[in-house]
C-alpha positions as CSV (number, residue, x, y, z in Angstrom):
1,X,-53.1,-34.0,95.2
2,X,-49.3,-32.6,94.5
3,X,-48.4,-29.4,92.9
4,X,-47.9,-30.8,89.3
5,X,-51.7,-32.1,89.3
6,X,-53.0,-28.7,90.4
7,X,-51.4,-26.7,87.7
8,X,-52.8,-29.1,85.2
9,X,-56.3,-28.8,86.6
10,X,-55.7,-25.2,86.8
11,X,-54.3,-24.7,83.1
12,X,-57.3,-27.1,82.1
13,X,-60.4,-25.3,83.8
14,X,-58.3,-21.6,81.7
15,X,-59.1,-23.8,78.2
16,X,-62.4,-24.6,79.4
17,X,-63.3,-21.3,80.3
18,X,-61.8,-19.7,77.0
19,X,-64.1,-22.3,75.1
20,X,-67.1,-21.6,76.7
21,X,-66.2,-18.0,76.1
22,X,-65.8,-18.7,72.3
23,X,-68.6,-20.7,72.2
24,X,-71.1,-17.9,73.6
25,X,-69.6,-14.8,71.2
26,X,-70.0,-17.4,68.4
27,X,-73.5,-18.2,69.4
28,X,-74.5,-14.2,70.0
29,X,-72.8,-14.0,66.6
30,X,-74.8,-16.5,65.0
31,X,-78.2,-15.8,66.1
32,X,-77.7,-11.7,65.2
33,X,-76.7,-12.6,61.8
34,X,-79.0,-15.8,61.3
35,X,-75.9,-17.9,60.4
36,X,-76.5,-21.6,61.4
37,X,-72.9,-22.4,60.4
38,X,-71.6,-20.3,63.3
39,X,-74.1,-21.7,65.5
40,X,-72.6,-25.4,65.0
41,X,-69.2,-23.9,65.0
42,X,-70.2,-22.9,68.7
43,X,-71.6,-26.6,69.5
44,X,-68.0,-27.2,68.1
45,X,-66.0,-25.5,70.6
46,X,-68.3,-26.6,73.6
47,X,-66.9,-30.3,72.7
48,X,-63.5,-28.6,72.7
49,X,-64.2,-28.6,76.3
50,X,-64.1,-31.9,76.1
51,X,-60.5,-32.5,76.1
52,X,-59.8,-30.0,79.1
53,X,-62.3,-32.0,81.5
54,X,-60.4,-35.6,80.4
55,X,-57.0,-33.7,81.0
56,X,-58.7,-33.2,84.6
57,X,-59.8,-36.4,85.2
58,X,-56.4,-37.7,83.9
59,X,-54.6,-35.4,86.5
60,X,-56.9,-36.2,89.3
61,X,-56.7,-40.0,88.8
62,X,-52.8,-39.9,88.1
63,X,-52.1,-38.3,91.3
64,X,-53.9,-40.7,93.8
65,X,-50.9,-42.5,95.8
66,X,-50.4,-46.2,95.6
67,X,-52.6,-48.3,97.4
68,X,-52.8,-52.1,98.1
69,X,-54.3,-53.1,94.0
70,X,-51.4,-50.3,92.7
71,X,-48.3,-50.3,94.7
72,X,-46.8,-48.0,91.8
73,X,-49.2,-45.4,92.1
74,X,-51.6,-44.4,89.1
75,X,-49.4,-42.3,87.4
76,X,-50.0,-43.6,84.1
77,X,-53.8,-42.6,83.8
78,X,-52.5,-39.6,82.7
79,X,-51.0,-41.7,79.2
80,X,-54.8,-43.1,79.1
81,X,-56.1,-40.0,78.9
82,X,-53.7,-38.5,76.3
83,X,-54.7,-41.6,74.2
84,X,-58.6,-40.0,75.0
85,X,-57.4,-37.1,73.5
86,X,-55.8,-38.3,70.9
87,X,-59.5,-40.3,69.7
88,X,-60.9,-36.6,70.2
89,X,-58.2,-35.4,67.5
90,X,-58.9,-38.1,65.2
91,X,-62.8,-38.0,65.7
92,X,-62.7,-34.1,64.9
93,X,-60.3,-35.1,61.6
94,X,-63.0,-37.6,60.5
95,X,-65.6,-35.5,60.9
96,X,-64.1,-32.6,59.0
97,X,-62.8,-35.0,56.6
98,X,-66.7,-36.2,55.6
99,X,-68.1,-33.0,55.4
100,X,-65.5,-32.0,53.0
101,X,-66.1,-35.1,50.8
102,X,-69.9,-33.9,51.0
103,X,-69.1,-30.7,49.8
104,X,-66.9,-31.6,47.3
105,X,-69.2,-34.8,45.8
106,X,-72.7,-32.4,46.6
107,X,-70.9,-28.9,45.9
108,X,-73.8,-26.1,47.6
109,X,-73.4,-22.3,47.1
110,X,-71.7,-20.4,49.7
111,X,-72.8,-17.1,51.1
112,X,-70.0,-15.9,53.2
113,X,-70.4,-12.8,55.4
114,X,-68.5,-10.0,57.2
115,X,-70.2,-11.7,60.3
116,X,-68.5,-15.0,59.6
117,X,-64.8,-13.5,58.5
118,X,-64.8,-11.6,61.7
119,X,-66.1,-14.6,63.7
120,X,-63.5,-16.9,62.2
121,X,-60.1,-14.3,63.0
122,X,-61.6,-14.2,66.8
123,X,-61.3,-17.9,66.9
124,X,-58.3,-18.1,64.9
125,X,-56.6,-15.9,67.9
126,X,-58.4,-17.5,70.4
127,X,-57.0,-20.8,69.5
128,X,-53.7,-20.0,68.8
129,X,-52.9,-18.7,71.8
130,X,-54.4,-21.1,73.9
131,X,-52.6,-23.9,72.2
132,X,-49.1,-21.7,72.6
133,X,-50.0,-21.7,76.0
134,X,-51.0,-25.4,76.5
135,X,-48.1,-26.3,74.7
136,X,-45.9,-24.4,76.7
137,X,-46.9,-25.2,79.7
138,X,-47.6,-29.2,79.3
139,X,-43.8,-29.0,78.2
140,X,-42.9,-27.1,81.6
141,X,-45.1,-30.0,83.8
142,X,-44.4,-32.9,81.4
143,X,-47.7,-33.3,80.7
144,X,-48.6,-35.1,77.6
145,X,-52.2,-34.5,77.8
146,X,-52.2,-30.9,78.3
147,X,-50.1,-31.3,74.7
148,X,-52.1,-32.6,73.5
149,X,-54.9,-30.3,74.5
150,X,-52.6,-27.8,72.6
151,X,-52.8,-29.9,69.3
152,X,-56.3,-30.0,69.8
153,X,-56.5,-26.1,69.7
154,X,-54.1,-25.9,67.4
155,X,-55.4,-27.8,64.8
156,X,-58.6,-26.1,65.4
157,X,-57.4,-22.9,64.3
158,X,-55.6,-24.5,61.1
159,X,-59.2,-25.4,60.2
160,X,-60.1,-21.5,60.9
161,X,-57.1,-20.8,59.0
162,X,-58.2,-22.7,56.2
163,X,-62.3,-21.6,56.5
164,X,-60.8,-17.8,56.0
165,X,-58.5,-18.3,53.0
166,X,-61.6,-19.8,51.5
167,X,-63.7,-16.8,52.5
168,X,-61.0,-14.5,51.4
169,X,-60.5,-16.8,47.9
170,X,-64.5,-16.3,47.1
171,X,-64.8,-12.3,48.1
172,X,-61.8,-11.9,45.3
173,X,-62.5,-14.5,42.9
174,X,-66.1,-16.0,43.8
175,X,-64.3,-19.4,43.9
176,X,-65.3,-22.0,46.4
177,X,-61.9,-24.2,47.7
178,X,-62.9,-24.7,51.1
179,X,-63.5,-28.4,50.5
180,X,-60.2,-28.8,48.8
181,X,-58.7,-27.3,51.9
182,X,-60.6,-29.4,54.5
183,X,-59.6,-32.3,52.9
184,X,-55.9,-31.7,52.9
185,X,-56.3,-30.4,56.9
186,X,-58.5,-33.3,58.0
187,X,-55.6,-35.6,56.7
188,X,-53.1,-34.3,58.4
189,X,-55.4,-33.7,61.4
190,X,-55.7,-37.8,61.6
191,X,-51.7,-38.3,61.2
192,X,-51.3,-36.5,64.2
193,X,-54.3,-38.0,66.6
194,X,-52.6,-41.4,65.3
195,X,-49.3,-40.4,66.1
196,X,-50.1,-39.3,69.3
197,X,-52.0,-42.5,70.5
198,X,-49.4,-44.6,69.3
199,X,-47.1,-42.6,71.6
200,X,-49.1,-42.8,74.2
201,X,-49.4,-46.2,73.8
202,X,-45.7,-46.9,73.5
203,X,-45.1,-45.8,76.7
204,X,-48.0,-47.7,78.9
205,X,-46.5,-51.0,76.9
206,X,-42.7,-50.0,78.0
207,X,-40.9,-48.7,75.5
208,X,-37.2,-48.4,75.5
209,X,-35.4,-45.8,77.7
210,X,-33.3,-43.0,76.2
211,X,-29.9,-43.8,75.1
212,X,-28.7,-41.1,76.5
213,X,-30.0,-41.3,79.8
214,X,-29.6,-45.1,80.0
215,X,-25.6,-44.4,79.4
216,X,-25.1,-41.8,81.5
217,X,-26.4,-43.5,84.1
218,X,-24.1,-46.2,83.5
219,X,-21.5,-44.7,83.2
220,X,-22.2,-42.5,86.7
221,X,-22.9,-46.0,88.4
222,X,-19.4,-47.3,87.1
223,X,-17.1,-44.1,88.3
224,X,-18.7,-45.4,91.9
225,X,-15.9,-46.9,94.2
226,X,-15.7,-50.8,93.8
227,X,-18.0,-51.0,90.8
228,X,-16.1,-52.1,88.0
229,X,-19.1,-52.0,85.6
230,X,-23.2,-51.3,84.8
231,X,-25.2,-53.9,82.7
232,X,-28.6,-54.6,82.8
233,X,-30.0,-51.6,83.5
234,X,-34.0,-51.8,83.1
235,X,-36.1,-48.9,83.4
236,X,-40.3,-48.6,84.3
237,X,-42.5,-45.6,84.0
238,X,-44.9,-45.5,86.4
239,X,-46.0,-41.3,85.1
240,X,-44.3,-38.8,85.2
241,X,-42.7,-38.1,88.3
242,X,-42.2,-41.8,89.6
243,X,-39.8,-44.0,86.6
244,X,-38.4,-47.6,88.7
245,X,-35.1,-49.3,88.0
246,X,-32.7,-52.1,88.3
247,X,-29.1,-52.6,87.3
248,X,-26.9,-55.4,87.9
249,X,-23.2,-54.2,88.9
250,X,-19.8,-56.0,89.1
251,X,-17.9,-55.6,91.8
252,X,-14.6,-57.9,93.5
253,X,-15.7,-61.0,94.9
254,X,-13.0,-60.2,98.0
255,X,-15.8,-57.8,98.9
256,X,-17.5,-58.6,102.3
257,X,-21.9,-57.9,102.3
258,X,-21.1,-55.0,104.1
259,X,-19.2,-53.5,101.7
260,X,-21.1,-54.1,99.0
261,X,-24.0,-52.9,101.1
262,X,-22.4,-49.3,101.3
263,X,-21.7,-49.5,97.2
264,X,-25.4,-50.3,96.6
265,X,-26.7,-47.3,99.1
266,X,-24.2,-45.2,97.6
267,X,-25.6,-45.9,94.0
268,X,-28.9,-45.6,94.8
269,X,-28.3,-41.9,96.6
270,X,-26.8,-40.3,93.5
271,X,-28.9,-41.6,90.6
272,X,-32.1,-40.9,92.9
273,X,-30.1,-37.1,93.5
274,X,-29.3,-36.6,89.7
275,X,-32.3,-38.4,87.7
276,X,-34.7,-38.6,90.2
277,X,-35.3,-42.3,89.3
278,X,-35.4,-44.6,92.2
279,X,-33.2,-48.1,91.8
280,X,-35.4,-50.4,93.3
281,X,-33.1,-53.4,92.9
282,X,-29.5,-53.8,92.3
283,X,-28.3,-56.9,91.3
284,X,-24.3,-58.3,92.1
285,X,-22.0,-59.9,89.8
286,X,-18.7,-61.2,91.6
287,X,-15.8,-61.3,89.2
288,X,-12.3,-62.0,89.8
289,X,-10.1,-61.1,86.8
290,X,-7.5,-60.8,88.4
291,X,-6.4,-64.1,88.5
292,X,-4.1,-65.0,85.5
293,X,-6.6,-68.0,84.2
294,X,-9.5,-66.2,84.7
295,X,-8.3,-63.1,82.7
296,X,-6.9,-65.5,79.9
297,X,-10.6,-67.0,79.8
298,X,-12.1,-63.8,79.5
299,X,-10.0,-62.4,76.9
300,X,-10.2,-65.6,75.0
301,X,-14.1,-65.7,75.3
302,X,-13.7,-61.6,74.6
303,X,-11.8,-62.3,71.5
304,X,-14.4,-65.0,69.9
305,X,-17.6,-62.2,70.9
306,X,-15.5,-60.1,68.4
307,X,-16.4,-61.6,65.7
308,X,-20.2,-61.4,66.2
309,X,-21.1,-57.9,65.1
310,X,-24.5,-58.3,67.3
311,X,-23.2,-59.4,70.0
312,X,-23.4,-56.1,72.0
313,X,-21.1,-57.0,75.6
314,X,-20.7,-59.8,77.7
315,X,-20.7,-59.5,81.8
316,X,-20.8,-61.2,84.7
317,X,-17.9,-63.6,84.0
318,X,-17.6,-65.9,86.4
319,X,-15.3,-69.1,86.4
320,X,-16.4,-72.3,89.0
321,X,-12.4,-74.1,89.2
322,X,-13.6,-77.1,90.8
323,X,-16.4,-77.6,88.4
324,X,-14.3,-76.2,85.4
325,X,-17.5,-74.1,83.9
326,X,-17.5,-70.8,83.2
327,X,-20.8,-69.0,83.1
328,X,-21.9,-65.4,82.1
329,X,-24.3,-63.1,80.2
330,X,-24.1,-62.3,76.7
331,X,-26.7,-59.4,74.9
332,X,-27.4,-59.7,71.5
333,X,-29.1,-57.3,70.2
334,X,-32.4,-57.3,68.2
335,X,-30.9,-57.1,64.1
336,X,-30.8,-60.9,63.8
337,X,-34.0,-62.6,63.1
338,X,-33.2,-65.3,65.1
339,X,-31.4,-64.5,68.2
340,X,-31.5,-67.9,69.9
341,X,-29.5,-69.7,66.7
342,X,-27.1,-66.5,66.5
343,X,-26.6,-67.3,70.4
344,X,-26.4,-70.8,70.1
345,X,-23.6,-70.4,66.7
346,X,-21.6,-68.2,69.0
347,X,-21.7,-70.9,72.2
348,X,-20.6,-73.5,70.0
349,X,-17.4,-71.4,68.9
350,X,-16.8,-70.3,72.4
351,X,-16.8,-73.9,74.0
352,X,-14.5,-75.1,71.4
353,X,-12.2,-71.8,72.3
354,X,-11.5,-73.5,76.0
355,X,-11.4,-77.2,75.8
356,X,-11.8,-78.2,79.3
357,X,-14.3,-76.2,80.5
358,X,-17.9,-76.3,80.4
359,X,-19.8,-73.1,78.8
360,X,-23.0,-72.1,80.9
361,X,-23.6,-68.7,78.7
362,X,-27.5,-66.9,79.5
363,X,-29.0,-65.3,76.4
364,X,-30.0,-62.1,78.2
365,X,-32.2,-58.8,77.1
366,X,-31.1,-55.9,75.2
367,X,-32.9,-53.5,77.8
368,X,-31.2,-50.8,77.4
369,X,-28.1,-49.2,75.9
């Protein structure tokens, strides 16, 4: 198990400890002052618990090294369980939210008591600062699920929040608003738990890479030596600490295997140094613009792309002489509803742009930016 895992399980079995800890001064609390409510609010924080021992099992999973059925490791159980959690988040939200509906369509008299005020600031504490420090700390390891674990307290302590503005609204005025409040918290509680599945989610299905990061590694792979340019560049998460990548590069088709051998060593080395993101592949486009046809060609074909606001770069330009065809890649982004017609409109203007030759143009994937 590495280092990252062990903090995780470490800072996991601290929030299960702290729960078990609430749980017991809420039940001591409860049976002293004969309050069932703080009794259940105890059974509530033992299936806080919950989420820590998922965040474990996550951690313990994610960190296994690949074997023959994973060659990329199992890195992203840790995403599976932060989708786990995220159920737990939207569970608690619906079950808040229908006991606030039942209060509010079967409205019962409230007795609130010094017992429970003081009960509900300990927990309030409690949970802040154990979701400060989940938070914190999932943001140092890159943890989504400890994060999570932090929304989870979190939120717990908004509905503490909420359970002592009522108690202080009915010592003052004898008013009941808890179920108005619970309502409005249980709502936003489920936003959240949604949101953060469908992040979670986002990633296991391979979302886009940052722009930023995509670019910059681009543009590091281009100030290489013999590179005259980065396209293609597609990135995998495997969890955190493993993300695999290709890139297709152009370099000067006067360059021996050799050569290009020490480019493709050389790229790998510093992107692997900077990002820590291993290029797994690296794919070669041989270009020759140097030659005065070949350079008119392009700039024609360049001057036609122009005037197709989607069409986000052509590469890998390539011109056969002897078989007078000239092939290469053209990305189109995603705006037009059809990309293959908007393709097809622009092939048809390109071929009629160099009478002579035969266009062989590849519709290719707007991977990254």
């Amino acid at each position: 198990m590495n280092k990252r895992s062990r903090k995780i399980i470490r800072i996991s079995i601290i929030g299960i400890i702290t729960n078990l800890a609430l749980a017991g001064f809420k039940i001591f609390v409860g049976l002293l002052s004969n309050s069932f409510a703080i009794i259940l609010d105890a059974v509530n924080n033992l299936s806080d618990s919950l989420s820590s021992i998922v965040t474990i099992i996550g951690a313990s999973f994610a960190s296994k090294g690949p074997d023959r059925n994973h060659p990329m490791g199992h890195g992203r159980a840790e995403y599976l369980s932060t989708v786990i959690i995220g159920m737990l988040i939207i569970y608690m939200g619906f079950s808040a939210l229908i006991e606030a509906i039942k209060k509010m369509i079967t409205p019962e008299h409230v007795n609130y008591q010094l017992s429970t005020a003081i009960v509900v600031v300990v927990a309030i504490i409690v949970k802040i600062v154990l979701g400060i420090y989940y938070q914190k700390r999932g943001k140092k390891l890159d943890s989504d699920a400890l994060i999570g674990s932090g929304i989870d307290a979190l939120y717990d302590a908004i509905i503490s929040i909420a359970t002592l503005a009522a108690i202080i609204t009915f010592f003052m005025t004898g008013w009941e608003i808890e179920p108005v409040l619970s309502t409005g918290i249980s709502l936003f509680i489920l936003r959240s738990g949604a949101k953060l599945i469908y992040e979670s989610f986002n990633t296991i299905l391979g979302r886009r890479a940052d722009s930023g990061l995509t670019m910059h590694i681009k543009e590091d792979i281009a100030e290489v030596e013999g590179v005259n340019g980065a396209f293609d560049l597609t990135m995998h998460d495997y969890g955190k600490g493993y993300i695999a990548a290709s890139v297709n590069i152009e370099v000067d088709r006067r360059l021996v295997a050799a050569e290009i051998d020490d480019i493709s060593r050389k790229i790998q080395k510093i992107i692997y140094k900077k990002y820590h993101i291993t290029l797994n592949s690296i794919g070669i486009y041989a270009v020759d613009l140097r030659d005065p046809t070949i350079d008119r060609l392009w700039h024609t074909i360049g001057d036609v792309a122009k005037k197709y606001e989607h069409i986000k770069e052509i590469h890998g330009f390539r011109v056969d002489q002897d078989e007078c065809e000239i092939s290469f890649d053209v990305v189109i982004d995603f705006v037009p509803k059809n990309r293959r017609s908007y393709y097809q409109k622009f092939c048809r203007e390109a071929q009629k742009a160099v009478p002579g030759y035969i266009i062989e143009a590849r519709l290719d994937s707007d991977v990254s930016d």
